[in-house]
N, CA, C and O atoms as CSV, one atom per row, in Angstrom:
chain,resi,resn,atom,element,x,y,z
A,1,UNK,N,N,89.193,25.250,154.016
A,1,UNK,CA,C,89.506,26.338,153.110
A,1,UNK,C,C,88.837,27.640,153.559
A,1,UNK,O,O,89.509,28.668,153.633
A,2,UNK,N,N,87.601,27.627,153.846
A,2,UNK,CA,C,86.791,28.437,154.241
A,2,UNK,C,C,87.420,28.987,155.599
A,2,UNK,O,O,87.608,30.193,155.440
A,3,UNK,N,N,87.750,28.653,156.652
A,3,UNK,CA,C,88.505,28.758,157.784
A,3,UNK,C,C,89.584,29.596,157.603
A,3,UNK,O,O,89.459,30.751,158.011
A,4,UNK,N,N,90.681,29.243,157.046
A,4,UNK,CA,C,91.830,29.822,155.805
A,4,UNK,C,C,91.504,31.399,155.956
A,4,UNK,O,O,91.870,32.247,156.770
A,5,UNK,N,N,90.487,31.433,154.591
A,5,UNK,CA,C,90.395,32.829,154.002
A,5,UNK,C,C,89.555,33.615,155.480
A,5,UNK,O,O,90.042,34.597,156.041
A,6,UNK,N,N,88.744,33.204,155.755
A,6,UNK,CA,C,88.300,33.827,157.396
A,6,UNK,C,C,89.608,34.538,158.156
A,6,UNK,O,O,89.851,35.744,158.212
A,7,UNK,N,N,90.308,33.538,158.673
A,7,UNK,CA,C,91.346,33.973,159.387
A,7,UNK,C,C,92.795,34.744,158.408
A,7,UNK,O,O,93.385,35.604,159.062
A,8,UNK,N,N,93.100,34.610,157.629
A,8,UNK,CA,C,93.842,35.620,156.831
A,8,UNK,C,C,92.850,36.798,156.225
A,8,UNK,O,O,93.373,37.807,155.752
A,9,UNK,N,N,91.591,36.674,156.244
A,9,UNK,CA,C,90.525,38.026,156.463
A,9,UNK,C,C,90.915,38.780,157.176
A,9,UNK,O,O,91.518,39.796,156.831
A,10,UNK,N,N,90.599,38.378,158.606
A,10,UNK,CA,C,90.280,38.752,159.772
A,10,UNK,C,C,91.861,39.462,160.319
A,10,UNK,O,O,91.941,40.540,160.908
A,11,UNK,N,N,93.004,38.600,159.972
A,11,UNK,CA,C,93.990,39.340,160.511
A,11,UNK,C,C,94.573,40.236,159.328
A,11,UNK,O,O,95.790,40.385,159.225
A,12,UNK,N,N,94.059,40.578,158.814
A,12,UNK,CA,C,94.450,41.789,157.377
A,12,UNK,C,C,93.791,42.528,158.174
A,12,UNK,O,O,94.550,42.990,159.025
A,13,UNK,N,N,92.719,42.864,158.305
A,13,UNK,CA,C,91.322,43.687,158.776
A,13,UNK,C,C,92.380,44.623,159.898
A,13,UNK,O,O,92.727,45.801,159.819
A,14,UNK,N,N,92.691,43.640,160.874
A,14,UNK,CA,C,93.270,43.732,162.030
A,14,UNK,C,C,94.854,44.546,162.133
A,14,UNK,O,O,95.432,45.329,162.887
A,15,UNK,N,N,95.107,43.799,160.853
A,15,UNK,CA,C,96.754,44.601,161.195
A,15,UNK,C,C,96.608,46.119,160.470
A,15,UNK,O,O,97.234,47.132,160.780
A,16,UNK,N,N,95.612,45.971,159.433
A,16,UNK,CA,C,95.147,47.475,158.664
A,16,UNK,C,C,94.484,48.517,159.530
A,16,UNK,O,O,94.357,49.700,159.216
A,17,UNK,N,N,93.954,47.795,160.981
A,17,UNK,CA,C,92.764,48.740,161.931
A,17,UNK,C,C,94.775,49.296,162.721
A,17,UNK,O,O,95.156,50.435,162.987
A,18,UNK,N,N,95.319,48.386,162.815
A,18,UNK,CA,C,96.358,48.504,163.792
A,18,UNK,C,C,97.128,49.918,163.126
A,18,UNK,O,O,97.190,51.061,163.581
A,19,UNK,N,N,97.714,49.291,161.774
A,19,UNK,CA,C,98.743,50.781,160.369
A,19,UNK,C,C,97.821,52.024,161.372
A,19,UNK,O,O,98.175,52.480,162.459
A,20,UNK,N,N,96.733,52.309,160.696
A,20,UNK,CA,C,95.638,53.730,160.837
A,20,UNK,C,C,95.883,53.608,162.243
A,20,UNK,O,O,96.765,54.454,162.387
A,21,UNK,N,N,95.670,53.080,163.442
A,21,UNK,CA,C,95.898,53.611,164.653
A,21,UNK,C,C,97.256,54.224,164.857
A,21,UNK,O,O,97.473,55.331,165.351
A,22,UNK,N,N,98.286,53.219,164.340
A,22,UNK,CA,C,99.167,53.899,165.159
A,22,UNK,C,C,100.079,55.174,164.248
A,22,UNK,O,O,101.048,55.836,164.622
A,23,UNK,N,N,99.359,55.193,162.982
A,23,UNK,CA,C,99.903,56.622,161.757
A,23,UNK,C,C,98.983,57.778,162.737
A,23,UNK,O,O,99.366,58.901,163.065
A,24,UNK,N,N,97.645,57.111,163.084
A,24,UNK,CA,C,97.233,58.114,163.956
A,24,UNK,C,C,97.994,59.255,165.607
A,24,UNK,O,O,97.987,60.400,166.058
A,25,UNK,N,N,98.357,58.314,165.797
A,25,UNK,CA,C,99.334,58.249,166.756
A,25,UNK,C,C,100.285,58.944,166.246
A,25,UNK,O,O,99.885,60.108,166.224
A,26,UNK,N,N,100.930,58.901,165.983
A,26,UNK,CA,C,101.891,59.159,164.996
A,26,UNK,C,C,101.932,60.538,164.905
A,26,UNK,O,O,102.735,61.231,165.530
A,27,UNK,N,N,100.906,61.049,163.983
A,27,UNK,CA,C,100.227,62.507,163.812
A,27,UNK,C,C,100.023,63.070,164.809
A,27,UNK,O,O,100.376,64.248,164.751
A,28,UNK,N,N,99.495,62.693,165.971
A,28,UNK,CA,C,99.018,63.300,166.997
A,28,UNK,C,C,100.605,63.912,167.607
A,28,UNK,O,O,100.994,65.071,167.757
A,29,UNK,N,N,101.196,62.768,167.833
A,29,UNK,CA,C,102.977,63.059,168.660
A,29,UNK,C,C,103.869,63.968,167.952
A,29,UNK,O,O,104.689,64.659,168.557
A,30,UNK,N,N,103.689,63.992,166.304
A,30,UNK,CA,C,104.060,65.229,165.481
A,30,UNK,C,C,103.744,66.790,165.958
A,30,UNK,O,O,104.531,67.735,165.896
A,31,UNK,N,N,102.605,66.801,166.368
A,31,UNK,CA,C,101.841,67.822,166.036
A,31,UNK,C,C,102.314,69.191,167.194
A,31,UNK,O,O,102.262,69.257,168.422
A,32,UNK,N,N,102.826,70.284,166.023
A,32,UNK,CA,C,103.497,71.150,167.161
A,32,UNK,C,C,102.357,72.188,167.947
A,32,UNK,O,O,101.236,72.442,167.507
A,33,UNK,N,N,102.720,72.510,168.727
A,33,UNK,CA,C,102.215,73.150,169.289
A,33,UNK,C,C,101.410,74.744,169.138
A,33,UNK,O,O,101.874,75.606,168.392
A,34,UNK,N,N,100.439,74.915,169.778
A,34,UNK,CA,C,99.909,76.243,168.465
A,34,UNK,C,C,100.467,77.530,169.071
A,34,UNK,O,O,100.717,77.850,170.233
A,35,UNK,N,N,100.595,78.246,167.747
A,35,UNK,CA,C,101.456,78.702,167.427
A,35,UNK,C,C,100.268,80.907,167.544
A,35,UNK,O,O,99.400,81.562,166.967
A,36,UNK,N,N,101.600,80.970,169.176
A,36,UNK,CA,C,101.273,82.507,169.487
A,36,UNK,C,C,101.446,83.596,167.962
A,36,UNK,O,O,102.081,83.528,166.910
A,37,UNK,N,N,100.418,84.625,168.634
A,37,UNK,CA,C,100.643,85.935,168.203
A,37,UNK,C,C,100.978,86.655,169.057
A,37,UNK,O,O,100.257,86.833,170.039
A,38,UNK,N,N,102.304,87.334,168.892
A,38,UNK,CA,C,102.946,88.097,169.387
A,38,UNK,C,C,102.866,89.799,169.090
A,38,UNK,O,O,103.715,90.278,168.338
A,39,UNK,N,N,102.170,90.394,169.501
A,39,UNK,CA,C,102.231,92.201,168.880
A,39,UNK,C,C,102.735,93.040,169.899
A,39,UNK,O,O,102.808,92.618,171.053
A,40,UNK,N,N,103.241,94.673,169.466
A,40,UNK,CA,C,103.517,95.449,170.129
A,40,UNK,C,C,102.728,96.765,169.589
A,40,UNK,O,O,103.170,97.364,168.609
A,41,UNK,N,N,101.545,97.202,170.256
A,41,UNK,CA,C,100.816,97.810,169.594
A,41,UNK,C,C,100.802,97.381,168.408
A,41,UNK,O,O,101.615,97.621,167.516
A,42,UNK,N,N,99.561,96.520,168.365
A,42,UNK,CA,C,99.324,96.076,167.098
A,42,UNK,C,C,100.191,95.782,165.822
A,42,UNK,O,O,99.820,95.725,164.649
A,43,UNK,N,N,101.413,95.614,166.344
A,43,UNK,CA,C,102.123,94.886,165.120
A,43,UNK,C,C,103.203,93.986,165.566
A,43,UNK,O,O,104.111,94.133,166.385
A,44,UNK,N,N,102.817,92.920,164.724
A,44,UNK,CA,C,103.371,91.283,165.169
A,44,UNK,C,C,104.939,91.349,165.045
A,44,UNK,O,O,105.482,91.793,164.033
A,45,UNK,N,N,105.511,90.963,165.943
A,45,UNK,CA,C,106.784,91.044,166.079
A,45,UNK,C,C,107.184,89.520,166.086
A,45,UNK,O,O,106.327,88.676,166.352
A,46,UNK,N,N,108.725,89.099,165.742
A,46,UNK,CA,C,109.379,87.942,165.362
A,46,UNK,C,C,109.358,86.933,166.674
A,46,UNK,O,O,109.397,87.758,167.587
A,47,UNK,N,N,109.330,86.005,167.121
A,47,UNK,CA,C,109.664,85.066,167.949
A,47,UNK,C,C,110.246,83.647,167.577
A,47,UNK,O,O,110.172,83.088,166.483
A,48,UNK,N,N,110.957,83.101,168.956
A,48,UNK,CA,C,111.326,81.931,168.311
A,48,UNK,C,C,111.018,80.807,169.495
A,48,UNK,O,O,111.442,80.860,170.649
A,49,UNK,N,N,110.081,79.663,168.858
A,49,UNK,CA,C,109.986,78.862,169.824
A,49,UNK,C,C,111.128,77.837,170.283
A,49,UNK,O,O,111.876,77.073,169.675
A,50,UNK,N,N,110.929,78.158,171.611
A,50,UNK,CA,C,111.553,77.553,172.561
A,50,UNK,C,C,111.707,75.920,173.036
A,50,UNK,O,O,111.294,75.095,172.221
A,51,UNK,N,N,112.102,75.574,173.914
A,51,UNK,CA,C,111.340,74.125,174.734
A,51,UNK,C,C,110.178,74.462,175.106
A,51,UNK,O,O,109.696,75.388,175.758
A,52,UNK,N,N,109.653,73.185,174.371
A,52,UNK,CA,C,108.207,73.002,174.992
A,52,UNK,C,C,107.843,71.077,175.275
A,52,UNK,O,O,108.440,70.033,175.011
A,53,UNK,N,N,106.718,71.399,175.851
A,53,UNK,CA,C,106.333,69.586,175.944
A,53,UNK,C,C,104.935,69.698,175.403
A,53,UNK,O,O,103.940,70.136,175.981
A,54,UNK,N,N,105.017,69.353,174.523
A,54,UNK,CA,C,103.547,68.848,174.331
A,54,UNK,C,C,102.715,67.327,173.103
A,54,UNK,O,O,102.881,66.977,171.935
A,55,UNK,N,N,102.010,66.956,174.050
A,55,UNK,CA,C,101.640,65.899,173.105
A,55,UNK,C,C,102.511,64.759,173.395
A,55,UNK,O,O,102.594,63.890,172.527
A,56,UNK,N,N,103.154,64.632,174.450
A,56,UNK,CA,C,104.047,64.042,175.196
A,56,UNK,C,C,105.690,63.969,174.607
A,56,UNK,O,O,106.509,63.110,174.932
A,57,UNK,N,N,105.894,64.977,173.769
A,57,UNK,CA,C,106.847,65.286,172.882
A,57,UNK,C,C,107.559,66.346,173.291
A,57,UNK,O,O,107.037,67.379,172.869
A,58,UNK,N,N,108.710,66.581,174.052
A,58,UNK,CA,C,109.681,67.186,174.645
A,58,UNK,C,C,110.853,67.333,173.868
A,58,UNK,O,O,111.628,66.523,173.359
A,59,UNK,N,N,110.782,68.735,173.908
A,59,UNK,CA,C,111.593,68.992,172.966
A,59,UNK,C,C,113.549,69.582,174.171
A,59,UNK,O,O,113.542,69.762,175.388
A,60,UNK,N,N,114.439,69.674,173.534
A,60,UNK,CA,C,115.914,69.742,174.086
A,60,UNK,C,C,115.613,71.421,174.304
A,60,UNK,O,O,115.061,72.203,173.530
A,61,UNK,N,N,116.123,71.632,175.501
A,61,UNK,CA,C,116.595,73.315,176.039
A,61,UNK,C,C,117.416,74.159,175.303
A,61,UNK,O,O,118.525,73.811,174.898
A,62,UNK,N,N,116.953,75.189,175.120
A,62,UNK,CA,C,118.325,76.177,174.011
A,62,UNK,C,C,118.471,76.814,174.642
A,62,UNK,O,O,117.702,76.761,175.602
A,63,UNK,N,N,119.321,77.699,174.650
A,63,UNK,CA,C,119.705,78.941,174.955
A,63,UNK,C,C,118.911,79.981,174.060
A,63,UNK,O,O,119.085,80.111,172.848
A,64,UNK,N,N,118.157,80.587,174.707
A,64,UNK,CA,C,117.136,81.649,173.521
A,64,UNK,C,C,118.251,83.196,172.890
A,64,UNK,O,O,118.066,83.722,171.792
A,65,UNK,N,N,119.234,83.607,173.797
A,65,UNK,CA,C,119.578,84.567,173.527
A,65,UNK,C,C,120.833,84.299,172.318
A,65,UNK,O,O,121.207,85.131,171.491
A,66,UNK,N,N,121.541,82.362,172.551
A,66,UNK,CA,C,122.171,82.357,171.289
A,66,UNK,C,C,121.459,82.028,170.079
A,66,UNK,O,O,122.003,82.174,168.985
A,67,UNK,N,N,119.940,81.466,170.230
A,67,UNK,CA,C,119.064,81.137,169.095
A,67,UNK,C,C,118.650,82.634,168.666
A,67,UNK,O,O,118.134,82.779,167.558
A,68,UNK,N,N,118.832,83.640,169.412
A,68,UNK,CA,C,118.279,84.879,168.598
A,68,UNK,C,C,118.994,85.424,167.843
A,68,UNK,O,O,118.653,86.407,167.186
A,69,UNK,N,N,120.576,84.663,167.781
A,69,UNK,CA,C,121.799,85.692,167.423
A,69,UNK,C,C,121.354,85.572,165.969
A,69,UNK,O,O,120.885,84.566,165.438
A,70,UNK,N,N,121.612,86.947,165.325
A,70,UNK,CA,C,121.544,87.264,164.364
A,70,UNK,C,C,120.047,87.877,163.605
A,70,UNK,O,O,120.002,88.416,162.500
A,71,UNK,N,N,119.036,87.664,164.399
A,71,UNK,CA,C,117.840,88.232,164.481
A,71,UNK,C,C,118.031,89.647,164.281
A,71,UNK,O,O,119.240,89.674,164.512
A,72,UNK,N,N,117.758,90.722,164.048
A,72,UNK,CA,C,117.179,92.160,164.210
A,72,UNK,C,C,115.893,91.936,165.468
A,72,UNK,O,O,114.862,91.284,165.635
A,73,UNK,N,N,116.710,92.911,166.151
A,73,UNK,CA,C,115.672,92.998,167.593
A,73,UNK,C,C,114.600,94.159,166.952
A,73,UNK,O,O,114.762,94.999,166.067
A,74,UNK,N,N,113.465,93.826,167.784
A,74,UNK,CA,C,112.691,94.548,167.846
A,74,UNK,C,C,112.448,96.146,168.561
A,74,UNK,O,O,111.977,95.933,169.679
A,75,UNK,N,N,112.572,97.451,168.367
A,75,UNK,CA,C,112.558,98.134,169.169
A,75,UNK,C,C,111.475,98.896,169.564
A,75,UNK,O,O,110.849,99.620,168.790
A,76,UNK,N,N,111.192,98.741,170.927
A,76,UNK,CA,C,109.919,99.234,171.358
A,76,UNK,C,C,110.283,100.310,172.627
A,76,UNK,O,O,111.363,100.543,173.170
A,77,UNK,N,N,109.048,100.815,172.845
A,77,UNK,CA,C,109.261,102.622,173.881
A,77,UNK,C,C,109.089,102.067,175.124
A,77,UNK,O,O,108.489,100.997,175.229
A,78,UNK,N,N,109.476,102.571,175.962
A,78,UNK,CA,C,108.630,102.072,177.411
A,78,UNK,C,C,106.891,102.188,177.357
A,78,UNK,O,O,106.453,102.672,176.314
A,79,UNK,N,N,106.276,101.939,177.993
A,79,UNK,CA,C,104.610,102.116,178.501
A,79,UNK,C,C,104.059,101.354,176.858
A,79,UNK,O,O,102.836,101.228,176.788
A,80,UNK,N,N,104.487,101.095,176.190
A,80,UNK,CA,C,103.915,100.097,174.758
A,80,UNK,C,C,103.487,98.769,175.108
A,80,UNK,O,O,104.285,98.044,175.701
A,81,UNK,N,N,102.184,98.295,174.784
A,81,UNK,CA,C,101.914,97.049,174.679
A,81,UNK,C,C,102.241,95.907,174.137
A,81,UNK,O,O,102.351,95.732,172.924
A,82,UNK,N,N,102.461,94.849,175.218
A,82,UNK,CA,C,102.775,93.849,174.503
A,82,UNK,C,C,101.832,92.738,174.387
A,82,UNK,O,O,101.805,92.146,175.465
A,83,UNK,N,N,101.187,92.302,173.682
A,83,UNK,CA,C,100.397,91.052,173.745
A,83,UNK,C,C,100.499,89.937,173.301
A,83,UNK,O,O,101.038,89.748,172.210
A,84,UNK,N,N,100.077,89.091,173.936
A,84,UNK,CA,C,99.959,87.686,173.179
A,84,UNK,C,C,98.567,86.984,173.264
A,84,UNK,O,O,97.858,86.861,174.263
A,85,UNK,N,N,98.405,86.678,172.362
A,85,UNK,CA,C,97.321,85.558,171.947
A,85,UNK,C,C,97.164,84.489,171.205
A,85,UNK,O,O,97.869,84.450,170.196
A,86,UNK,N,N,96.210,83.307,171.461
A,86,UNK,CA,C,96.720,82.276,170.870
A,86,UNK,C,C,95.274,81.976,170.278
A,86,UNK,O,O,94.260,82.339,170.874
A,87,UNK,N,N,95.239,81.180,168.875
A,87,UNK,CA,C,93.844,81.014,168.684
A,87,UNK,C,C,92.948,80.437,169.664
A,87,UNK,O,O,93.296,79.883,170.706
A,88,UNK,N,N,91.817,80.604,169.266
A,88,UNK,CA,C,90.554,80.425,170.308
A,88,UNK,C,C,90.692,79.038,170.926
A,88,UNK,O,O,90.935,78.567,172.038
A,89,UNK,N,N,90.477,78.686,169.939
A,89,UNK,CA,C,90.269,76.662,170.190
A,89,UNK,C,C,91.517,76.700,171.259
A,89,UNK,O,O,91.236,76.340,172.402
A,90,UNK,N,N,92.777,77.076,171.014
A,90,UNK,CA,C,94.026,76.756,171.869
A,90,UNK,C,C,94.244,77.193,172.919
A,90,UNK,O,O,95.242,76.998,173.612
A,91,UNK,N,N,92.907,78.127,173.251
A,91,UNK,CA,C,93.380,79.067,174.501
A,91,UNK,C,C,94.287,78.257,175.820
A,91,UNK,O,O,93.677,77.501,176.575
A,92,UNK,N,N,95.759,78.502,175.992
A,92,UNK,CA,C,96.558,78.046,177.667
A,92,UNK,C,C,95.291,78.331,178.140
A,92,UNK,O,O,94.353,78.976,177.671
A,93,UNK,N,N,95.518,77.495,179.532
A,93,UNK,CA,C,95.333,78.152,181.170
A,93,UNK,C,C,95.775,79.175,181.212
A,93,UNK,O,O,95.143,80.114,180.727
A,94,UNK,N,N,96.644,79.312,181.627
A,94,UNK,CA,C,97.893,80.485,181.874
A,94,UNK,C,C,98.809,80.996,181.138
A,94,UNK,O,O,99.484,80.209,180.475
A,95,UNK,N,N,99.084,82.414,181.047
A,95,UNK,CA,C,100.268,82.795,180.227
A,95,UNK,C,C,101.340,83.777,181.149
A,95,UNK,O,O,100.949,84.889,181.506
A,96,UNK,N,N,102.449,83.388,181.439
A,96,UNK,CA,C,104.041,84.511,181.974
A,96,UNK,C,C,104.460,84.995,181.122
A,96,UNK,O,O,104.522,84.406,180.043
A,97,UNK,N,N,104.883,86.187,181.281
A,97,UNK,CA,C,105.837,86.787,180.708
A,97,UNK,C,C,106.949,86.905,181.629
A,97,UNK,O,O,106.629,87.299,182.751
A,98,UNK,N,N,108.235,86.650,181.423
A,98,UNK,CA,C,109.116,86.685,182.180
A,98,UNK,C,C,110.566,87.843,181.346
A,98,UNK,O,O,110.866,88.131,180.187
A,99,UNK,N,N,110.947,88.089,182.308
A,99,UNK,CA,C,112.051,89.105,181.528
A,99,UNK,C,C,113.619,87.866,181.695
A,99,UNK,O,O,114.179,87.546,182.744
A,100,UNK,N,N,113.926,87.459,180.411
A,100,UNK,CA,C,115.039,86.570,180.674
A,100,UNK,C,C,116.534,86.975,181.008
A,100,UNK,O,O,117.384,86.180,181.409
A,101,UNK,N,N,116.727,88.297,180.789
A,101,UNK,CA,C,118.026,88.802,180.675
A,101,UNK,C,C,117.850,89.742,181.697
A,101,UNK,O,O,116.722,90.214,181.839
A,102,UNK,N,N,119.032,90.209,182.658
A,102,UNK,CA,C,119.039,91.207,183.530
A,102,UNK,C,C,120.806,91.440,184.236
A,102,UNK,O,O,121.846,90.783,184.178
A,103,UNK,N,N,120.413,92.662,184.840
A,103,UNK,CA,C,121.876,93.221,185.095
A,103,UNK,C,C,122.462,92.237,185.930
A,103,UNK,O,O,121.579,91.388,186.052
A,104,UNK,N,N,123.370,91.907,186.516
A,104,UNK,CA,C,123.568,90.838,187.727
A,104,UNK,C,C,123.140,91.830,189.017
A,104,UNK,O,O,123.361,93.025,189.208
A,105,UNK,N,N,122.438,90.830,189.811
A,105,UNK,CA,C,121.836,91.839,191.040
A,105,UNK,C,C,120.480,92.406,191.025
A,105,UNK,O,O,119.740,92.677,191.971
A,106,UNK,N,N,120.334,92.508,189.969
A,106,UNK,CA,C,118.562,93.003,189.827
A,106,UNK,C,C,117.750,91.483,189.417
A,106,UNK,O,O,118.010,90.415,188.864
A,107,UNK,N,N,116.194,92.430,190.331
A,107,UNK,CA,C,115.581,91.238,190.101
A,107,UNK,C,C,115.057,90.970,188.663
A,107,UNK,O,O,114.926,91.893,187.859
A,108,UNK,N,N,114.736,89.573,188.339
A,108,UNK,CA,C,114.112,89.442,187.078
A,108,UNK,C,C,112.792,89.749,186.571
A,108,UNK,O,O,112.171,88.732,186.262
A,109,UNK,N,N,112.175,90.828,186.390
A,109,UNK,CA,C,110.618,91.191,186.101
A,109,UNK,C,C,109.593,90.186,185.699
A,109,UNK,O,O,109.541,90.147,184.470
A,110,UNK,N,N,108.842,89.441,186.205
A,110,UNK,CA,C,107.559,88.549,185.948
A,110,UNK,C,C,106.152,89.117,185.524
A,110,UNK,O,O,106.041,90.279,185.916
A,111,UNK,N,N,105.148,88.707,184.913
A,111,UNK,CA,C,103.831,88.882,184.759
A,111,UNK,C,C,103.456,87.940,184.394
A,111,UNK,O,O,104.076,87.134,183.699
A,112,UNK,N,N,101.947,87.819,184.942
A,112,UNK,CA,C,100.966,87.172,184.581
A,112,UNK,C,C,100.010,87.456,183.570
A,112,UNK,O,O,100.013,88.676,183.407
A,113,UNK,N,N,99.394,87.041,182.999
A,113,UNK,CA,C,98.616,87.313,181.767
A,113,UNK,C,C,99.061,87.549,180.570
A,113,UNK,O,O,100.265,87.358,180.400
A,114,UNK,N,N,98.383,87.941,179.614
A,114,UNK,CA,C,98.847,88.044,177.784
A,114,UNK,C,C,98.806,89.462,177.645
A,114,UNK,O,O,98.456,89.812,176.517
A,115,UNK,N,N,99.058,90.395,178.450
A,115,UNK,CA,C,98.708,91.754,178.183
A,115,UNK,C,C,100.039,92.433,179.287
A,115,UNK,O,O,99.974,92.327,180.512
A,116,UNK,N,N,101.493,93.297,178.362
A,116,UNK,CA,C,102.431,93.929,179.581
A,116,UNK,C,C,102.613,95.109,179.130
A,116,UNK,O,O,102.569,95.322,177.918
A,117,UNK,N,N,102.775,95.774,179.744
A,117,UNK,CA,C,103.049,97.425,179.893
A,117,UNK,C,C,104.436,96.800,179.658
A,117,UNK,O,O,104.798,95.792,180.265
A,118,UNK,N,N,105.358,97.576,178.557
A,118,UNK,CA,C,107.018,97.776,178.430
A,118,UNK,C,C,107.579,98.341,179.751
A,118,UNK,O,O,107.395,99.558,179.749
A,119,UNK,N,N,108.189,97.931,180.873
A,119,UNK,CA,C,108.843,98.919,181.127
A,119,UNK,C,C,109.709,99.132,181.175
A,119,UNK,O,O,110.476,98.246,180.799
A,120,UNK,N,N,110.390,100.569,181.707
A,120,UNK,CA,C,111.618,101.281,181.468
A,120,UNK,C,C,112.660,100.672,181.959
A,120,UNK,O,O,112.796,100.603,183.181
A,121,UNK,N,N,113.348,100.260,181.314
A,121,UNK,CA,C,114.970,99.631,181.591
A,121,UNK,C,C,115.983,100.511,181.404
A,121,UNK,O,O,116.323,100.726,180.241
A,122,UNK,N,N,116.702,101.227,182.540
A,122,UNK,CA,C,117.713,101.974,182.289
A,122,UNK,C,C,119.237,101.562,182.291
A,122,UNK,O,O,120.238,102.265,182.156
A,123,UNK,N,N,119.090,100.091,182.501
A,123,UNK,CA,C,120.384,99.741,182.268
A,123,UNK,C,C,120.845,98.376,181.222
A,123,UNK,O,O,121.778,97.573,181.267
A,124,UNK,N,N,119.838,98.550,180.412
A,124,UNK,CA,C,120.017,97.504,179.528
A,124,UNK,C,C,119.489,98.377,178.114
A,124,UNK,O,O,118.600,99.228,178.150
A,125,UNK,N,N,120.221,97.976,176.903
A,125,UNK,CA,C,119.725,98.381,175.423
A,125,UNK,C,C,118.751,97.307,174.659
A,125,UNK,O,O,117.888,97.564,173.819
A,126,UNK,N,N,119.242,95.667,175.337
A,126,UNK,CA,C,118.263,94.777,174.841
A,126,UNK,C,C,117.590,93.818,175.803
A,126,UNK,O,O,118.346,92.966,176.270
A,127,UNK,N,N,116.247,93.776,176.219
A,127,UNK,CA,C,115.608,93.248,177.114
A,127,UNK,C,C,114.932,92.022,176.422
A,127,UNK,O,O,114.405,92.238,175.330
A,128,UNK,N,N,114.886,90.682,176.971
A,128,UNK,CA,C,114.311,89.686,176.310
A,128,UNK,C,C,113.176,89.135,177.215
A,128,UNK,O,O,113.149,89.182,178.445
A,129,UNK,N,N,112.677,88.850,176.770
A,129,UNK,CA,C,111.168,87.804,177.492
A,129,UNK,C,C,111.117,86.905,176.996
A,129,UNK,O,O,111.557,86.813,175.850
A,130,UNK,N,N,110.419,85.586,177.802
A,130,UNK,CA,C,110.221,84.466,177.975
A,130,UNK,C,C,108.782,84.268,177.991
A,130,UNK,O,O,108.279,84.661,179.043
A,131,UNK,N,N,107.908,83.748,177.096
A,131,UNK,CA,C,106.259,83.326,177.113
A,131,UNK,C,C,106.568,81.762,177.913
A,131,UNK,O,O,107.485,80.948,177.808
A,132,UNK,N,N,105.250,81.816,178.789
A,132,UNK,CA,C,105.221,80.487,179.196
A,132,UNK,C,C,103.518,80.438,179.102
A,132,UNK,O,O,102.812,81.326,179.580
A,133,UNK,N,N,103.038,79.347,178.462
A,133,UNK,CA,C,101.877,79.255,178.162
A,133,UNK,C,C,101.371,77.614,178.672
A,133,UNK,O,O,101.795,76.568,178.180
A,134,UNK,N,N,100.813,77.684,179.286
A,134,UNK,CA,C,100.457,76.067,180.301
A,134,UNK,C,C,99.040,76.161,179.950
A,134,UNK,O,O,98.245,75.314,180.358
């Protein structure tokens, strides 16, 4: 009898240590990714996250320029700052800015870091960027 309640103890204990691990788990694979500040001279402008992987959780590719449809763009001057930052604890390695949209034939504008000078686009009315944060 004693044996019994031991071993139906012991595997309660066990399958209850198992629930909490893997709800743990669970939570962890939920958990989105942290979440930029985006400003242009100091005032936070709209974004929309993209594909990302994280937490071994891969998310499906969009098209960003049909996920923006219907947005109000943001309008900014040439030589205006753009920044990004992410809380402390979350700091990337690395952050790109990439220019996603362009005339056919021109090259596509890149940067490195969380800090871009706007610049002057004379042949486009709406210019989009791409954050890549690793």
């Amino acid at each position: 009898m004693k044996r019994r309640l031991l071993f139906y103890g012991t595997t309660a204990i066990l399958l209850l240590t198992l629930l909490i691990a893997m709800d743990r788990y669970k939570l962890y694979k939920e958990e989105k990714p942290p979440v930029p500040s985006i400003t242009v001279n100091g005032q936070e402008i709209p974004y929309i996250l993209g594909q990302y992987d994280w937490h071994a959780t891969k998310t499906e590719k969009i098209d960003p320029i049909k996920a923006m449809a219907g947005m109000d763009p943001t309008k900014v001057k040439e030589k205006e700052t753009l920044e990004v930052s992410f809380p402390p604890e979350m700091e990337p390695e690395s952050i790109s800015i990439t220019q996603f949209n362009t005339v056919p034939g021109m090259e596509k504008k890149s940067f490195e870091g969380n800090i871009l000078s706007i610049p002057k686009n004379l042949y486009m009315d709406r210019t989009y960027y791409k954050i890549r944060a690793r």
